[in-house]
C-alpha positions as CSV (number, residue, x, y, z in Angstrom):
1,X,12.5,-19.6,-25.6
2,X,8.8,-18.6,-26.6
3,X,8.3,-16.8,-30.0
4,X,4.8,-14.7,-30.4
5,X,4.3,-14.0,-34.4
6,X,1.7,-12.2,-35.3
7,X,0.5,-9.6,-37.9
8,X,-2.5,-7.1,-38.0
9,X,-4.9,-6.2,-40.6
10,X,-3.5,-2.9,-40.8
11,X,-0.2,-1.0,-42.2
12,X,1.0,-1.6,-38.4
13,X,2.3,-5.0,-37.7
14,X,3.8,-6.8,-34.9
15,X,7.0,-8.0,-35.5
16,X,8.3,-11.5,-33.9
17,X,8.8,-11.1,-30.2
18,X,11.8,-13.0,-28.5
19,X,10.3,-13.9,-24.9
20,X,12.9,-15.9,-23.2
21,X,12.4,-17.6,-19.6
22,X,14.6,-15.4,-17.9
23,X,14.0,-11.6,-19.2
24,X,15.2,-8.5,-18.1
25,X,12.6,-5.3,-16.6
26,X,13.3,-3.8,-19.5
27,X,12.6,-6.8,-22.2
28,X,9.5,-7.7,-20.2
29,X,8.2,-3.9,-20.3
30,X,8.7,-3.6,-24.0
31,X,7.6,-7.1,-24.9
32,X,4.1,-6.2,-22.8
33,X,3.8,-2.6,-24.5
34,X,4.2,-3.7,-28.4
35,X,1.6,-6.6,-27.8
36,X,-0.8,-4.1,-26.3
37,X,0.0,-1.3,-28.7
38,X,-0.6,-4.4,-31.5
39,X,-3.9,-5.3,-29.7
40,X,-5.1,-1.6,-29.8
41,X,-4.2,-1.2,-33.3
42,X,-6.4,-4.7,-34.3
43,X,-9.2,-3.3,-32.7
44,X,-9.6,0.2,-34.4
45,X,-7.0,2.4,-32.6
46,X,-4.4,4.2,-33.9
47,X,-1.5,3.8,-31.7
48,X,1.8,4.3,-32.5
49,X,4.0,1.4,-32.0
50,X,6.4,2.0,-28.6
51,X,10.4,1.7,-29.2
52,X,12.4,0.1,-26.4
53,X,14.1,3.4,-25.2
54,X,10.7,5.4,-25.0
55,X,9.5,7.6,-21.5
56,X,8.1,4.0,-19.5
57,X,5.7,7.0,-17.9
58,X,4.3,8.4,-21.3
59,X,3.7,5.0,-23.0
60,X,1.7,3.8,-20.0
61,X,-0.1,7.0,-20.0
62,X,-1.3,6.7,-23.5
63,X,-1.7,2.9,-22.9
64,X,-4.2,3.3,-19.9
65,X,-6.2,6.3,-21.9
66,X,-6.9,4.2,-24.1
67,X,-8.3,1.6,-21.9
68,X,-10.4,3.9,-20.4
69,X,-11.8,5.0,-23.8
70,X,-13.0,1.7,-24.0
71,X,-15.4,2.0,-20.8
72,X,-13.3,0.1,-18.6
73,X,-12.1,1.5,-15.0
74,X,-8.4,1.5,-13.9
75,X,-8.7,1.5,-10.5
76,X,-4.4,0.6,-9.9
77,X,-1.5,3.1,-9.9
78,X,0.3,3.4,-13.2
79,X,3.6,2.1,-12.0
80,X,2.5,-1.8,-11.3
81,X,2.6,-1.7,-15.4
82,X,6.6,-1.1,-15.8
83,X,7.3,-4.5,-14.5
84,X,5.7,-5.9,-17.5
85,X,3.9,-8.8,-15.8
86,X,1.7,-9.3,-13.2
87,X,-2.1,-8.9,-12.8
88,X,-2.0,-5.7,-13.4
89,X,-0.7,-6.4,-17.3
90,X,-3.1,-9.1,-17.6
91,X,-5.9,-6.8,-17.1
92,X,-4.8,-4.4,-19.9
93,X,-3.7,-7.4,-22.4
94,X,-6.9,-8.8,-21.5
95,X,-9.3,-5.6,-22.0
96,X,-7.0,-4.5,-25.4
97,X,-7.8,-8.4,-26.6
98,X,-11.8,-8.5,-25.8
99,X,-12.3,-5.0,-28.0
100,X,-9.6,-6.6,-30.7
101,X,-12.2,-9.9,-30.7
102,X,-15.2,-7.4,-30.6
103,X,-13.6,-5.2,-33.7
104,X,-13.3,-8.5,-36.1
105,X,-16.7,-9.5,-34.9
106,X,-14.7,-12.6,-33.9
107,X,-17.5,-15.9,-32.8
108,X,-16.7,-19.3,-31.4
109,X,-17.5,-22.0,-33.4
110,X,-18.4,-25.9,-32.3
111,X,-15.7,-28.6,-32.0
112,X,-14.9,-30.8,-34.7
113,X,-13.6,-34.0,-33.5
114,X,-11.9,-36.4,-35.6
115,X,-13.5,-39.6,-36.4
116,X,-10.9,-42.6,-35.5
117,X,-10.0,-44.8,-38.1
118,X,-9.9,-48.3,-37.9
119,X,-7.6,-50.7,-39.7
120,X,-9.4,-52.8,-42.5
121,X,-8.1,-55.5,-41.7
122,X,-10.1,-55.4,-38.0
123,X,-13.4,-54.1,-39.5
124,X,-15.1,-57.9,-39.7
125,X,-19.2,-58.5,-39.8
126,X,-21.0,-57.8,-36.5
127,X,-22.2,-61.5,-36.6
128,X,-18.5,-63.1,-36.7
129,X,-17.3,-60.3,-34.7
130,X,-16.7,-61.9,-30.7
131,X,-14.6,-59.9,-28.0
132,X,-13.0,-62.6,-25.0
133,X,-16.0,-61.8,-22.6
134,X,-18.8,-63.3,-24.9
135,X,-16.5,-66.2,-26.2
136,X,-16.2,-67.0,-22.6
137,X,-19.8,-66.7,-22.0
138,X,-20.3,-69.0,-25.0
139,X,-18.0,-71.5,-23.6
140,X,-20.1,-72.1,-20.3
141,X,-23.4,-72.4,-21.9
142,X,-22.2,-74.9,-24.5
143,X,-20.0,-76.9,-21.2
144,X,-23.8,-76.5,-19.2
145,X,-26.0,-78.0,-22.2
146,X,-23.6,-81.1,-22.9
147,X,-23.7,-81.5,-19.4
148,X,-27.4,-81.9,-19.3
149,X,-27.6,-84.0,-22.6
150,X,-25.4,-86.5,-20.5
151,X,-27.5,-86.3,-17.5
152,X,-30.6,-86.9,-19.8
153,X,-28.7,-90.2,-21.6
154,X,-28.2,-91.5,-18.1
155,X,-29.7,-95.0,-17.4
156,X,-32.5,-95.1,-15.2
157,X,-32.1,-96.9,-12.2
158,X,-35.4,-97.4,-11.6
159,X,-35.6,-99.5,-15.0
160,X,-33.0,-101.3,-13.8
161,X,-34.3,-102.4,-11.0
162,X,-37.6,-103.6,-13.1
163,X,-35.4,-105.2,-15.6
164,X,-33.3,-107.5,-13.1
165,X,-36.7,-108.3,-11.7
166,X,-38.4,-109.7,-15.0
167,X,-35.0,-110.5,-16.4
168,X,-35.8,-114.4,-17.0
169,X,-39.3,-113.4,-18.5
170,X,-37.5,-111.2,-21.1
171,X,-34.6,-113.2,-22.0
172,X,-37.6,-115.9,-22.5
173,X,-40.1,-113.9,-24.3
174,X,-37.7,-111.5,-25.7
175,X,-40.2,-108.7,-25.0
176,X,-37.2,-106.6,-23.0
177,X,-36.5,-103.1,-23.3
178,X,-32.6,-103.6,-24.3
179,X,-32.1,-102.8,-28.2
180,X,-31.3,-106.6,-30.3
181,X,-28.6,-104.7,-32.6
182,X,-25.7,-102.2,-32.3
183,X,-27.0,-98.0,-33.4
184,X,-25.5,-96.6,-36.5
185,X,-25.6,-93.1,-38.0
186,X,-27.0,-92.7,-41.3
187,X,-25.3,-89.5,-42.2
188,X,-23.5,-89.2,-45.2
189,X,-19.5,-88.8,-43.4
190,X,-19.1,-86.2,-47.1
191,X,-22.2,-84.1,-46.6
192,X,-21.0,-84.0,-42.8
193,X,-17.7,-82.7,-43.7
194,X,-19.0,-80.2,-45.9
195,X,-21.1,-78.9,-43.6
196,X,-18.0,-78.6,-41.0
197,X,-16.0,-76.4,-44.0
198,X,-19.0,-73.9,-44.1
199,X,-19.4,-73.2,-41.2
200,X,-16.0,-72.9,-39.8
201,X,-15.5,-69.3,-40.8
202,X,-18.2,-68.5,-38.8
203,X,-16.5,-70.0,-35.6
204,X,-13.3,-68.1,-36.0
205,X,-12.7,-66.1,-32.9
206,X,-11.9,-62.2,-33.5
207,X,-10.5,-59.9,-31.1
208,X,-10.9,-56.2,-31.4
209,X,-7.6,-54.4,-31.0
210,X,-8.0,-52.0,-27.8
211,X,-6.6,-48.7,-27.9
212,X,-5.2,-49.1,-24.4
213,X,-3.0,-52.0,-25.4
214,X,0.9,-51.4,-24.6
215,X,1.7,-52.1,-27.8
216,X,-0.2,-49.8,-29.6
217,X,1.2,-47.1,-28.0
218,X,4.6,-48.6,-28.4
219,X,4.3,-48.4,-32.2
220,X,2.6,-44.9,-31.9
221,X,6.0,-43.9,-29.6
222,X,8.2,-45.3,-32.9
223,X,6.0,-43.4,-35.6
224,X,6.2,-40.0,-33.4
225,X,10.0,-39.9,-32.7
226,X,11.1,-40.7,-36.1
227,X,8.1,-37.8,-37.3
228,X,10.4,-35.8,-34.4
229,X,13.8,-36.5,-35.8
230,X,12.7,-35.8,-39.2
231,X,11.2,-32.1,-38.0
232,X,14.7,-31.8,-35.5
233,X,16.7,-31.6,-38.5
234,X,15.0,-28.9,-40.4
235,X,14.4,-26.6,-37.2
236,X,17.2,-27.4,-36.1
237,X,19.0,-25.0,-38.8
238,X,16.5,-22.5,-38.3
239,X,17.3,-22.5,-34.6
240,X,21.1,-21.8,-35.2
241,X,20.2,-19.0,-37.8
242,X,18.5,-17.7,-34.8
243,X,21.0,-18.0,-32.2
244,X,24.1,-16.6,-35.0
245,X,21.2,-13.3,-35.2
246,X,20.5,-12.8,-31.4
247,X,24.8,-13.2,-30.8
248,X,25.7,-10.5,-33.4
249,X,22.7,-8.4,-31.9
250,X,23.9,-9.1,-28.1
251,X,27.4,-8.0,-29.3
252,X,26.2,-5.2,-31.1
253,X,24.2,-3.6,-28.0
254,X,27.2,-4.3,-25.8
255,X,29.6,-2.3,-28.5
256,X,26.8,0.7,-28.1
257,X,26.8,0.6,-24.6
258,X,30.5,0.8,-24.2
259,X,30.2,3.8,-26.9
260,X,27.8,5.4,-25.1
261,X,29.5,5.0,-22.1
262,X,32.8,6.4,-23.4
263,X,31.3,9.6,-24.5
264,X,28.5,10.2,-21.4
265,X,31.7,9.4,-19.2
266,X,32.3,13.4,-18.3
267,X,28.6,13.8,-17.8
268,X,28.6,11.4,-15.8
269,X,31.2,13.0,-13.7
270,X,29.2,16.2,-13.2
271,X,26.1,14.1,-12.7
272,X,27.9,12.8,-9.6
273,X,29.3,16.3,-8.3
274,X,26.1,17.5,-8.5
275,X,24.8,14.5,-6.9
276,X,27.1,15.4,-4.1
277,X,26.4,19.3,-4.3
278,X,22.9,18.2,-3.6
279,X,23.5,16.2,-0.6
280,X,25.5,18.5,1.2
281,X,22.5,21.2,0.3
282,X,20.0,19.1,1.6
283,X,22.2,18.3,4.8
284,X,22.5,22.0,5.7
285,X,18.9,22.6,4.9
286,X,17.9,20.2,7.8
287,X,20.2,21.8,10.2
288,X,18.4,25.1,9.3
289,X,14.5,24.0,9.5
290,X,15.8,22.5,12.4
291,X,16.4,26.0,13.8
292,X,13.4,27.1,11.4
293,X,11.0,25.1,13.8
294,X,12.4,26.2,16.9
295,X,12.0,29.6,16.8
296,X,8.9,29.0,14.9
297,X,8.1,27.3,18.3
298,X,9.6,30.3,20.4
299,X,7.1,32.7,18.3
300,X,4.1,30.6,18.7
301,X,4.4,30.8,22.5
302,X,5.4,34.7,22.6
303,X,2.7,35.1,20.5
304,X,0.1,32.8,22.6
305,X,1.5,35.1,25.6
306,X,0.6,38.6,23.7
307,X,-2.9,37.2,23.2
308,X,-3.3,36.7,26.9
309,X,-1.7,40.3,27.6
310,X,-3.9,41.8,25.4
311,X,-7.2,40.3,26.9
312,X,-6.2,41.3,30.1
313,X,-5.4,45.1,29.0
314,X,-9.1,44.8,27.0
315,X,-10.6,43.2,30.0
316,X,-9.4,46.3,32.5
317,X,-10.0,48.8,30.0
318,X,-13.4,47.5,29.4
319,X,-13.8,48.0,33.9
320,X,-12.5,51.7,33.6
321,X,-14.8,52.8,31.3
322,X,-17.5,51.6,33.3
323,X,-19.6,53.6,35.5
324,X,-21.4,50.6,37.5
325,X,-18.7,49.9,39.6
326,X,-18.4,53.6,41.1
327,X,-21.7,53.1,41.9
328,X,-21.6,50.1,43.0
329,X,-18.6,51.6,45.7
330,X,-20.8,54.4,46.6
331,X,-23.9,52.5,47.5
332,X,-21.7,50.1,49.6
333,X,-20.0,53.0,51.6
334,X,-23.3,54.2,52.4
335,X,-24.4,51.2,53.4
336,X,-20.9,50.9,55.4
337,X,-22.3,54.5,57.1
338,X,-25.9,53.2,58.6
339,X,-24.3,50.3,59.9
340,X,-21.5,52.1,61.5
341,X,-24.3,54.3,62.9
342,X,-26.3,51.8,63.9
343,X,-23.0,50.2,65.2
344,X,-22.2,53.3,67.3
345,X,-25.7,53.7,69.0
346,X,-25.1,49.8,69.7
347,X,-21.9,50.5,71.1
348,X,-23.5,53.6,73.4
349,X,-26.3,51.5,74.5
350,X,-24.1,49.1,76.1
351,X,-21.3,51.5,77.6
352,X,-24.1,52.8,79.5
353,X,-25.7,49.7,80.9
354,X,-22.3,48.5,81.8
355,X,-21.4,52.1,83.2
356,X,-24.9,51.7,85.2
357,X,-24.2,48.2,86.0
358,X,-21.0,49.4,87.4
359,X,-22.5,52.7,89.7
360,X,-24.9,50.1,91.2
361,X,-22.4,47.8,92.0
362,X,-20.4,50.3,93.7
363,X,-23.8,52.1,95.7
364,X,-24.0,48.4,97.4
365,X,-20.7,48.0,98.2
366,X,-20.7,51.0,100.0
367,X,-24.3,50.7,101.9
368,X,-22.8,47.4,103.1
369,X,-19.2,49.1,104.5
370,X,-21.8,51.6,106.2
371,X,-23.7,48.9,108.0
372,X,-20.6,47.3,109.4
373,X,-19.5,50.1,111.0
374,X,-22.8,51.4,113.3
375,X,-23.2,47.5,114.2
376,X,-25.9,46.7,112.6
C-alpha cells in the first residue's frame, strides 16, 4: 500500500490518503479530487474539500473552473476525470501543483553530495602509499637494472683472450690485470643494519581498499539488514494498528450498506416498475413514430403532388388571361385563307390545262377515225 501525508499552510489540510495497488472507481476518484482540492487550496484557492459521496459531475465542474482560472486550456471532455487516473488527471494534478510551487515561490536548489569517508586506518602518506599496478611496475625496473649491473660485471672476453696470450709474461713480471688479494667490504655490518630498520617502513606495500570489492558490500548487506530488522519491529506495530483500523472501517461500511439497503429495498422496487413502465413506453412509442414517419412520408408526396397541380392550374390560368394567343389564331387563319386562295386558283389552273389537254386529245382522235374512213 502507498500512503500520501501531507498538510497545507492553511486551516484546510489533507488528511492521510490510503492508495492501495488494486483500488476501486470510486477510491481512485476520491483519492485524485482531495489531492487536487489540497493542491488548489496550497496555491491560494479556496476550495472546499470534496467528500466521497459528492455529485462526480459538480466536483469536476468546480475542479476544471478552476484550472481554467489559472490560464490553462481544457481541451478533453469532463468525464475522462471520473476514472481518477489517466492523462487526463495528470494534467490537472500537474497544472494544480505548478501554481501550488508558483504560490510558495518554491526554487530548486544545487545538489549536495556527501563527501565519502575513509577509514583511518587506510589514510597513509602519499609517498608510502602504492596500489598493485605501480608495485608491479617497480618490480620490473628493479629485475631490468640488476639485470644490467650483471651484464656490466661480465668478464670481457676480449681481455681474456689478451691475457692467455701474455699469460707467461705476467705470471713473470706480475704486471697482470688479475687482483693479488681477495675484495672485502668496509661497511660497518651495525650502521648497515640500521640503515635496513629505517628504511623498511618505507617499503611496506599498501593497498587501497576498492569500493567495488565483494566484500565490502558484503559487510554493507550485514549493517543494512540488521538496520532493517531493527526498523521491521517498530513499523511493524504500526502496520497492525493500521490493518485492526482499515478492518473495523471495511466492516463498518459493509454494516451501512446492508442498512441502507434494508431501508431503500421498497424504493428500489418502484425504481424497477418504473424501469419497466418505461420500457414498455418507449417500445410503443417506436411502434407509433414508426407510423408517425409513414404518413409523414404519405403527406410529403401528396403535398409534392398539390404543388405540381397548382403550377399547372397557375400555368393555364396565366394562358387564358392572355390576349396573344387569340391573336396569334387569328393571324394564322388568315394566313390559312390566302393560301387556300392561292391553293384554289392553283387547283383551277390545272383543271383547266388537264380539261384542255383532255379536248385536244380527243379533237385528234377523232380527225384520225375521219381519215380512215374516206381512204386517205
Amino acid at each position: 500500500m502507498k500512503t500520501i501525508s501531507a498538510e497545507s499552510t492553511t486551516s484546510n489540510h489533507l488528511t492521510d490518503i490510503i492508495l492501495p495497488f488494486q483500488q476501486t472507481l470510486e477510491s481512485s476518484f476520491f483519492a485524485f479530487t482531495s489531492l487536487t482540492a489540497w493542491l488548489l487550496n496550497i496555491a491560494g484557492r479556496v476550495f472546499d474539500q470534496p467528500q466521497e459521496y459528492d455529485d462526480p459531475n459538480a466536483t469536476i465542474s468546480s475542479i476544471l473552473d478552476e484550472i481554467r482560472q489559472f490560464s490553462y486550456s481544457v481541451d478533453f471532455p469532463p468525464a475522462k476525470l471520473k476514472t481518477g487516473c489517466g492523462e487526463q488527471c495528470l494534467y490537472v494534478l500537474d497544472r494544480a501543483a505548478d501554481e501550488a510551487l508558483k504560490f510558495k515561490k518554491f526554487t530548486w536548489t544545487r545538489p549536495s553530495y556527501p563527501e565519502e569517508e575513509v577509514d583511518e586506518d587506510n589514510i597513509i602518506d602519499d609517498e608510502s602509499e602504492l596500489n598493485l599496478q605501480k608495485v608491479e611496475e617497480d618490480m620490473l625496473e628493479e629485475q631490468l637494472e640488476e639485470e644490467f649491473e650483471d651484464e656490466e660485471h661480465l668478464l670481457d672476453l676480449h681481455g681474456l683472450g689478451g691475457l692467455t696470450k701474455t699469460g707467461g709474461k705476467s705470471m713473470d713480471g706480475g704486471d697482470g690485470s688479475r687482483p693479488e688479494e681477495i675484495m672485502e667490504s668496509s661497511t660497518d655490518a651495525a650502521e648497515w643494519k640500521l640503515e635496513v630498520e629505517r628504511v623498511l617502513p618505507q617499503l611496506k606495500v599498501t593497498i587501497r581498499t576498492d569500493n567495488k570489492d565483494w566484500r565490502v558490500h558484503v559487510e554493507q548487506m550485514h549493517q543494512h539488514k540488521e538496520g532493517i530488522e531493527t526498523s521491521l519491529i517498530e513499523t511493524k506495530t504500526y502496520l497492525d494498528k493500521l490493518h485492526d483500523e482499515i478492518t473495523r472501517t471495511l466492516e463498518k461500511i459493509g454494516s451501512r450498506e446492508k442498512y441502507i439497503n434494508n431501508q431503500l429495498e421498497h424504493l428500489l422496487n418502484e425504481f424497477r416498475a418504473n424501469q419497466d413502465q418505461l420500457a414498455e413506453t418507449k417500445e410503443k412509442y417506436k411502434q407509433g413514430s414508426g407510423g408517425v414517419t409513414d404518413r409523414t412520408r404519405s403527406l410529403a408526396e401528396v403535398s409534392e403532388e398539390l404543388d405540381k397541380i397548382k403550377q399547372e392550374m397557375e400555368e393555364r390560368g396565366s394562358h387564358m388571361t392572355d390576349g396573344a394567343p387569340l391573336v396569334n389564331i387569328k393571324k394564322a387563319l388568315q394566313k390559312l385563307k390566302t393560301e387556300m386562295q392561292n391553293m384554289d386558283i392553283r387547283s383551277g389552273v390545272v383543271e383547266h390545262v388537264i380539261l384542255q389537254t383532255r379536248l385536244t386529245g380527243k379533237a385528234n382522235a377523232l380527225e384520225n377515225d375521219d381519215d380512215e374512213d374516206f381512204g386517205y
